[in-house]
C-alpha positions as CSV (number, residue, x, y, z in Angstrom):
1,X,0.0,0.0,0.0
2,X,0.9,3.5,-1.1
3,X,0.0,6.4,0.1
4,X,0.9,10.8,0.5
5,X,-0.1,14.3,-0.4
6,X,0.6,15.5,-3.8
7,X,0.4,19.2,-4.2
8,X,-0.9,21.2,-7.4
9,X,0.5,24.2,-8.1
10,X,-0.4,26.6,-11.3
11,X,-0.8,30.1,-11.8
12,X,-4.5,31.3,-12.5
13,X,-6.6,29.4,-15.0
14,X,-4.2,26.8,-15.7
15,X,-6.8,23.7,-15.0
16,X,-5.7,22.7,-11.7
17,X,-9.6,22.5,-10.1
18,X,-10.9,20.8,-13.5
19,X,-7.9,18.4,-13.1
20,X,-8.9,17.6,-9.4
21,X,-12.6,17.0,-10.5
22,X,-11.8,14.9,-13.2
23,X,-9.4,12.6,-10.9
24,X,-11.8,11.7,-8.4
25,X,-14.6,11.8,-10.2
26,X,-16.5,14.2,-8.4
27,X,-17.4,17.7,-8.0
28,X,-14.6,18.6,-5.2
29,X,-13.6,22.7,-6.4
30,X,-15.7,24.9,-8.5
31,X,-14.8,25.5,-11.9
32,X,-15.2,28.9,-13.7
33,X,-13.2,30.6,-16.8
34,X,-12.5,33.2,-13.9
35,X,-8.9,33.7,-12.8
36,X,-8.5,33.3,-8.7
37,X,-11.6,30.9,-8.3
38,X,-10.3,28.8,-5.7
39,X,-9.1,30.5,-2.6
40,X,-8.6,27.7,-0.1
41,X,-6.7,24.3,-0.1
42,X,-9.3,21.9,-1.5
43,X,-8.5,17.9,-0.8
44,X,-9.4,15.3,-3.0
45,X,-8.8,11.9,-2.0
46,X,-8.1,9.1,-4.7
47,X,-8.4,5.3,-4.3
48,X,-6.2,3.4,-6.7
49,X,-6.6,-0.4,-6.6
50,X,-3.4,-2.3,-7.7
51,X,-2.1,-3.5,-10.5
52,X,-0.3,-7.1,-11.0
53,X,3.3,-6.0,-12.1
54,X,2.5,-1.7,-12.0
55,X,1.9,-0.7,-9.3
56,X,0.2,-1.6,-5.8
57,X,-3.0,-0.1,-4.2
58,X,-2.3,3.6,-3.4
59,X,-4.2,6.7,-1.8
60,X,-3.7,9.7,-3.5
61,X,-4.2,13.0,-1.5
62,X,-4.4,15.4,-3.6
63,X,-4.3,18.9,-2.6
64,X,-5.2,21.9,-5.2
65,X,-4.4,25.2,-4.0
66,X,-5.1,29.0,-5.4
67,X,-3.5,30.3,-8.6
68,X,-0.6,32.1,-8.3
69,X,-1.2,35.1,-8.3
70,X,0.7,38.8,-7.1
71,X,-1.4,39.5,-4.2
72,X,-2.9,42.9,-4.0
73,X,-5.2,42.3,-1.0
74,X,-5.1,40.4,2.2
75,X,-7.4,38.2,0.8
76,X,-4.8,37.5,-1.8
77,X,-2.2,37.5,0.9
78,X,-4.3,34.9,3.0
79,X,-4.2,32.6,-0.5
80,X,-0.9,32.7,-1.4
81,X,-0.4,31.2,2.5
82,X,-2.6,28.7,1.8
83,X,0.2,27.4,-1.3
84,X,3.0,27.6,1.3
85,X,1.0,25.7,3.9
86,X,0.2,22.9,1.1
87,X,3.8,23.0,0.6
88,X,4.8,22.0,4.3
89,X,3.0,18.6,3.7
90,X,4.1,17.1,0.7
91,X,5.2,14.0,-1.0
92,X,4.8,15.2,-4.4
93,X,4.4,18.4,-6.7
94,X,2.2,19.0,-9.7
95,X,3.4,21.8,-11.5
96,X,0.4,22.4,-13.9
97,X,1.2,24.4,-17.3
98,X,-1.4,25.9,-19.7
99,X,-0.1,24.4,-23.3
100,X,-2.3,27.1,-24.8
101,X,-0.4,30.2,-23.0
102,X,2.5,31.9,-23.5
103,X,5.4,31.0,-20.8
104,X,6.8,33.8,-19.2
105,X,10.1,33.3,-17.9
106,X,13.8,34.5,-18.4
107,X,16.7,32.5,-19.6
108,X,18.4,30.1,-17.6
109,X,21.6,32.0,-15.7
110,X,19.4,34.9,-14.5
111,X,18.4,35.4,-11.4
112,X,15.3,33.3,-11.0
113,X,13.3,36.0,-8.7
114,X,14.5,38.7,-9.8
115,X,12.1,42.0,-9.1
116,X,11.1,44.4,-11.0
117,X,11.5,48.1,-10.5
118,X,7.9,49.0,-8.5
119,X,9.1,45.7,-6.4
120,X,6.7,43.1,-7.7
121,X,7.6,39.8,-9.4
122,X,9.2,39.9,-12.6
123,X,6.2,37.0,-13.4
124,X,3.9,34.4,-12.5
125,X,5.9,32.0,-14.1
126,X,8.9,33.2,-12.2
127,X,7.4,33.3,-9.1
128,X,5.8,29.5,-9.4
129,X,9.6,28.4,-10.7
130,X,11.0,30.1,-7.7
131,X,8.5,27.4,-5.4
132,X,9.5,24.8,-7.1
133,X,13.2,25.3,-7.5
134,X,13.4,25.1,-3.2
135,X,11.6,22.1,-3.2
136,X,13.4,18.5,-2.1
137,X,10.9,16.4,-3.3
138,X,9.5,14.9,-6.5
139,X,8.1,17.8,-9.1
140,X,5.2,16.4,-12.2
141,X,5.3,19.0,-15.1
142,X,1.7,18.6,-15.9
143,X,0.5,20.5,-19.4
144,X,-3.1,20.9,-19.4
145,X,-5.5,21.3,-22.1
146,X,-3.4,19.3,-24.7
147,X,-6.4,18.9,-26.9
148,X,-6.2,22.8,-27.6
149,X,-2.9,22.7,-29.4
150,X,-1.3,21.4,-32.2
151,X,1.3,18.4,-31.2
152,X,4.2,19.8,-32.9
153,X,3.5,23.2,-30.4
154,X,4.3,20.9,-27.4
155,X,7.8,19.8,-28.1
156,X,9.2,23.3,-27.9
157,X,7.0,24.5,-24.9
158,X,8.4,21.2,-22.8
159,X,12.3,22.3,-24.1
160,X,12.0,25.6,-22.5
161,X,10.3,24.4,-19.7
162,X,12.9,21.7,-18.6
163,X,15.8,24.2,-19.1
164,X,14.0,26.0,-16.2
165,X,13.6,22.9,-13.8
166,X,15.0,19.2,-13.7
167,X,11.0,17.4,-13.5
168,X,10.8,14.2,-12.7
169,X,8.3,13.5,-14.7
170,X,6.7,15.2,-17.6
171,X,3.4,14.5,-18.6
172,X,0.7,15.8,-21.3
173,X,-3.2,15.9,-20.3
174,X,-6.6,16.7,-21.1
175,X,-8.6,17.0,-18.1
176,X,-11.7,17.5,-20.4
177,X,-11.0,14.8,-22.6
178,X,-9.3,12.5,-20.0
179,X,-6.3,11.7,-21.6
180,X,-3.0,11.1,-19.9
181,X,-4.8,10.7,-16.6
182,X,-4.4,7.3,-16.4
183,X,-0.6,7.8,-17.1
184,X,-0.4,10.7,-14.3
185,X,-2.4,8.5,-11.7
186,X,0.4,5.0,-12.4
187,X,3.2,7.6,-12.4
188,X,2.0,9.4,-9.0
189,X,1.8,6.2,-7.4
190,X,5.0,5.0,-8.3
191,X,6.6,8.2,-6.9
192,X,5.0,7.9,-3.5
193,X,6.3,6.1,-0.1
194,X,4.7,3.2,1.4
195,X,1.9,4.2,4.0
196,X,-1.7,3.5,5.3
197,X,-4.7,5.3,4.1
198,X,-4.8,8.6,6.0
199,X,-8.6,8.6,4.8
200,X,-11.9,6.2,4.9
201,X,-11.2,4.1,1.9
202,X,-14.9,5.6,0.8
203,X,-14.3,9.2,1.4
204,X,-13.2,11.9,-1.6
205,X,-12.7,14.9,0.4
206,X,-12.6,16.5,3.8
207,X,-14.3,19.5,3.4
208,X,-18.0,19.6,5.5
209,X,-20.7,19.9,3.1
210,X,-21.9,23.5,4.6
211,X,-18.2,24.7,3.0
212,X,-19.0,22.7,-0.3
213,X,-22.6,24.4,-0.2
214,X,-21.2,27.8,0.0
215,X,-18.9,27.2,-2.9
216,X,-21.4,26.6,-4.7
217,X,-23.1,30.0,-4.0
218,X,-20.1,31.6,-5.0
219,X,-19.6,29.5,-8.5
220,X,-22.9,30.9,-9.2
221,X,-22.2,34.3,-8.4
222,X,-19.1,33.9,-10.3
223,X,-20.8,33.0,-13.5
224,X,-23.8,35.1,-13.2
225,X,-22.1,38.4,-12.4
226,X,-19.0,40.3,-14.3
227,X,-16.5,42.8,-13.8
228,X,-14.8,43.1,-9.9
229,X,-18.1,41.8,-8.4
230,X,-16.5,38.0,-8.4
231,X,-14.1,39.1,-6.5
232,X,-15.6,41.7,-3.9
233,X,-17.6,38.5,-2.6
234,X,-17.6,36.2,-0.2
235,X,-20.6,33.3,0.7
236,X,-21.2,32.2,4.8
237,X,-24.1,29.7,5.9
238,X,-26.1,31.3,8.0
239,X,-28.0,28.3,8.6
240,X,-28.0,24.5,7.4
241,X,-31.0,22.7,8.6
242,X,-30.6,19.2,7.1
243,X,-34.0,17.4,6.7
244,X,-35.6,14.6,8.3
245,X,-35.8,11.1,6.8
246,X,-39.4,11.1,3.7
247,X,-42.0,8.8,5.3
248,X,-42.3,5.8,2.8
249,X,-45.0,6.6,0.0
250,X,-48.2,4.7,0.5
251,X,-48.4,3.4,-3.2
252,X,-44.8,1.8,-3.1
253,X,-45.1,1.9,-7.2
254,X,-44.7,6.1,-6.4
255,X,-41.2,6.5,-4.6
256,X,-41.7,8.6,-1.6
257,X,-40.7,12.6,-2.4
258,X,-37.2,14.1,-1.5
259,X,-36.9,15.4,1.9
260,X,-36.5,19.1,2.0
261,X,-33.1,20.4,3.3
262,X,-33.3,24.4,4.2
263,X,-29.8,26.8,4.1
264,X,-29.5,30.1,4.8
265,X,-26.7,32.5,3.7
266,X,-25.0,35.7,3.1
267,X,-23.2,36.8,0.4
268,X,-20.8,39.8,1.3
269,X,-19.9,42.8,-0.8
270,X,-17.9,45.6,-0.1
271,X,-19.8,48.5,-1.9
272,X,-23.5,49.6,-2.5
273,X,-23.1,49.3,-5.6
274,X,-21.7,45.7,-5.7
275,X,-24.9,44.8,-3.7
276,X,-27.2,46.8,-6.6
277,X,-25.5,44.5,-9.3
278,X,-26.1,41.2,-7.3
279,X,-29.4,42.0,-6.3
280,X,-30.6,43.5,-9.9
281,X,-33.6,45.0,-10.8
282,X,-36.2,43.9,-8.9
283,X,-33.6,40.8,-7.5
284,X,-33.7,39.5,-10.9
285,X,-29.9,39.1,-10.3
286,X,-30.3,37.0,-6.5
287,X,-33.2,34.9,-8.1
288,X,-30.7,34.0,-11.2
289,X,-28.1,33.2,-8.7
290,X,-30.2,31.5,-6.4
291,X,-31.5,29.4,-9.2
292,X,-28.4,28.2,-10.7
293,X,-27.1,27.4,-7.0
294,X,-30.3,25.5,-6.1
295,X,-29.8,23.3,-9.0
296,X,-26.3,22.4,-8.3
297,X,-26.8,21.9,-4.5
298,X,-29.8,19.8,-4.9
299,X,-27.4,17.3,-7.1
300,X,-24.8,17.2,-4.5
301,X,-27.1,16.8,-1.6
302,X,-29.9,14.6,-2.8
303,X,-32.3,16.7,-1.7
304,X,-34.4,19.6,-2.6
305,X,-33.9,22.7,-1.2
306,X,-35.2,25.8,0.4
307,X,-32.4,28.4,0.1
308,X,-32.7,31.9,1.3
309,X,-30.3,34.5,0.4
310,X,-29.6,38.3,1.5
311,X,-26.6,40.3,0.8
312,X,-24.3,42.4,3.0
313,X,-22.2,45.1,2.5
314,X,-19.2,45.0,4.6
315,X,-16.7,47.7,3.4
316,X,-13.2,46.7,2.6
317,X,-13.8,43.2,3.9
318,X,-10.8,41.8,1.4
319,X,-8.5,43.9,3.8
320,X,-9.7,42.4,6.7
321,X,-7.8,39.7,8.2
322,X,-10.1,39.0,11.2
323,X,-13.1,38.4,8.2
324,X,-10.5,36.4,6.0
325,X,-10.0,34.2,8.6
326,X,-13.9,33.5,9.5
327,X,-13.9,32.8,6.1
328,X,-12.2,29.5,6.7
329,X,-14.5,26.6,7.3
330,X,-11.9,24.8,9.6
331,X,-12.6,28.2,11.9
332,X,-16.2,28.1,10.7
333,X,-16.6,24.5,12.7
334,X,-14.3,25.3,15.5
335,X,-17.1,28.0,16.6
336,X,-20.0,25.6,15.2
337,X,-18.1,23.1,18.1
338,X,-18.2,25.8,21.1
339,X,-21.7,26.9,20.1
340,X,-23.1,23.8,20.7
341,X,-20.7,23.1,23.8
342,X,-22.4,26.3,25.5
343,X,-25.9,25.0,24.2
344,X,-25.4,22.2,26.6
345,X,-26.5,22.8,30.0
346,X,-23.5,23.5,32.4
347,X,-21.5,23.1,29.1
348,X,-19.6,27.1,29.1
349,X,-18.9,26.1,32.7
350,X,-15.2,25.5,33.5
351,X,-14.5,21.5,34.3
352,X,-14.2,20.9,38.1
């Protein structure tokens, strides 16, 4: 038995959440043609049964982490700490690499992170190559979208990209198409140390569905809105009442109907005028957003759904680091825990 963490890193747009998806076979990170969708370490966990003379049974770990990304806000700040954090735990890298992009990085010889005069990054691409170049441990050049380029494009692109960076592996994929992930999966499992499951054989991911739910909000909003209203946002449950077992129909030829799960939440802003766009006209905007998110969370719960939603202004919350960090669901069910400690009778009391 194999098993370890294998980090994906990429800057913005690159395919790293499609990627995750398409390897566990499940909805795990929202996917949208926006840069900076994901903003949090998402887990998905990958059961790989052996193979007489390949490989033995593994678990996979994966762990996909923001774009990179110059940070212009906390929020931004908070993200980038999220890569170095999925860095600390590692067995493997990913290094994902948009064939269809232009590669943005200087010569081999120069100074790999060098700045620029106003004290930024030179690139992306420089800054991601800087990661990996401090690394001691096995590094995956991964080139997504394959099917988007012309094969005689790729042999170039994968030159100038090992000059950069000894990989220990380089492999071609289509996430959409699911080529090469067969070859990625064998060649991940081969790379990783011997080790027990560190999750329920069963299980794909770790996040709680409330965090899952509120994705879900926010891929909506993402897709149904433009402009810097994506990114001025943030989703919290409110409340998550999850439903009581259907009775059993009485004609057993008529299955029994869906119980009802009900969720509250709020989606933040920081400006009226943010909050006039997501509402819209008469909240044509919220009922579009609403409806695509109903639909979405109804097929990953099972149930139908009441969902209510309202929408805050809370100016400059991107700067805010106390607001980032509620924004966390690890934080989010650490006060979910002492709420329901203090619910208890006696329960805020101190232990005698």
């Amino acid at each position: 038995m194999k098993s370890g963490f294998v980090a994906i890193l990429g800057r913005p747009n690159v395919g790293k959440s499609t990627l995750l998806n398409a390897l566990t076979g499940e909805k795990v990170a929202i996917v949208t043609a926006k840069p900076q969708t994901t903003r949090n370490r998402i887990v998905g966990v990958v059961e790989v049964a052996a193979r007489k003379g390949a490989h033995p049974a593994a678990q996979i770990v994966f762990v996909d982490t923001p774009g990179v990304h110059k940070p212009g806000t906390q929020l931004d700040r908070r993200m980038l700490q999220e890569i170095y954090e999925a860095l600390e735990s590692r067995d493997l890298v990913l290094v994902l690499m948009d064939a269809t992009r232009r590669v943005q990085l200087e010569e081999p010889g120069k100074d790999p992170e060098r700045k620029t005069a106003r004290g930024g990054w030179a690139s992306e691409d420089e800054f991601l190559f800087g990661l990996v170049r401090k690394l001691e441990c096995p590094v995956f050049l991964v080139l997504t979208k394959i099917d988007l380029v012309r094969k005689d494009h790729l042999l170039p692109l994968i030159d100038s990209l090992t000059r950069q960076f000894n990989f220990a592996e380089i492999i071609p994929v289509s996430a959409r198409k699911r080529d090469g992930l067969d070859i990625l999966v064998s060649k991940i499992v081969k790379a990783l140390p011997a080790g027990e499951r560190f999750y329920p054989k069963d299980q794909y991911t770790d996040q709680p569905q409330r965090f899952m739910v509120a994705e879900l909000i926010r891929e909506s909003i993402l897709i149904e809105t433009g402009e810097e209203v994506p990114y001025a946002s943030a989703v919290v449950i409110e409340q998550f009442e999850e439903p009581e077992p259907a009775p059993p129909g009485k004609n057993r030829r008529v299955p029994a109907r869906l119980p009802l799960t009900r969720i509250a939440a709020a989606i933040y802003c920081e400006r009226d005028g943010q909050k006039a766009i997501l509402i819209g006209k008469g909240g044509s905007k919220l009922k579009e957003i609403g409806t695509r998110a109903r639909r979405q969370i109804e097929s990953f719960l099972g149930t139908r759904l009441y969902l209510e939603l309202r929408v805050i202004v809370e100016p400059g919350w991107r700067e805010s680091k106390g607001f980032i960090e509620s924004l966390d669901w690890r934080k989010q069910l650490e006060r979910l825990a002492t709420d329901r400690i203090k619910e208890i009778p006696g329960g805020d009391e101190e232990s005698s």
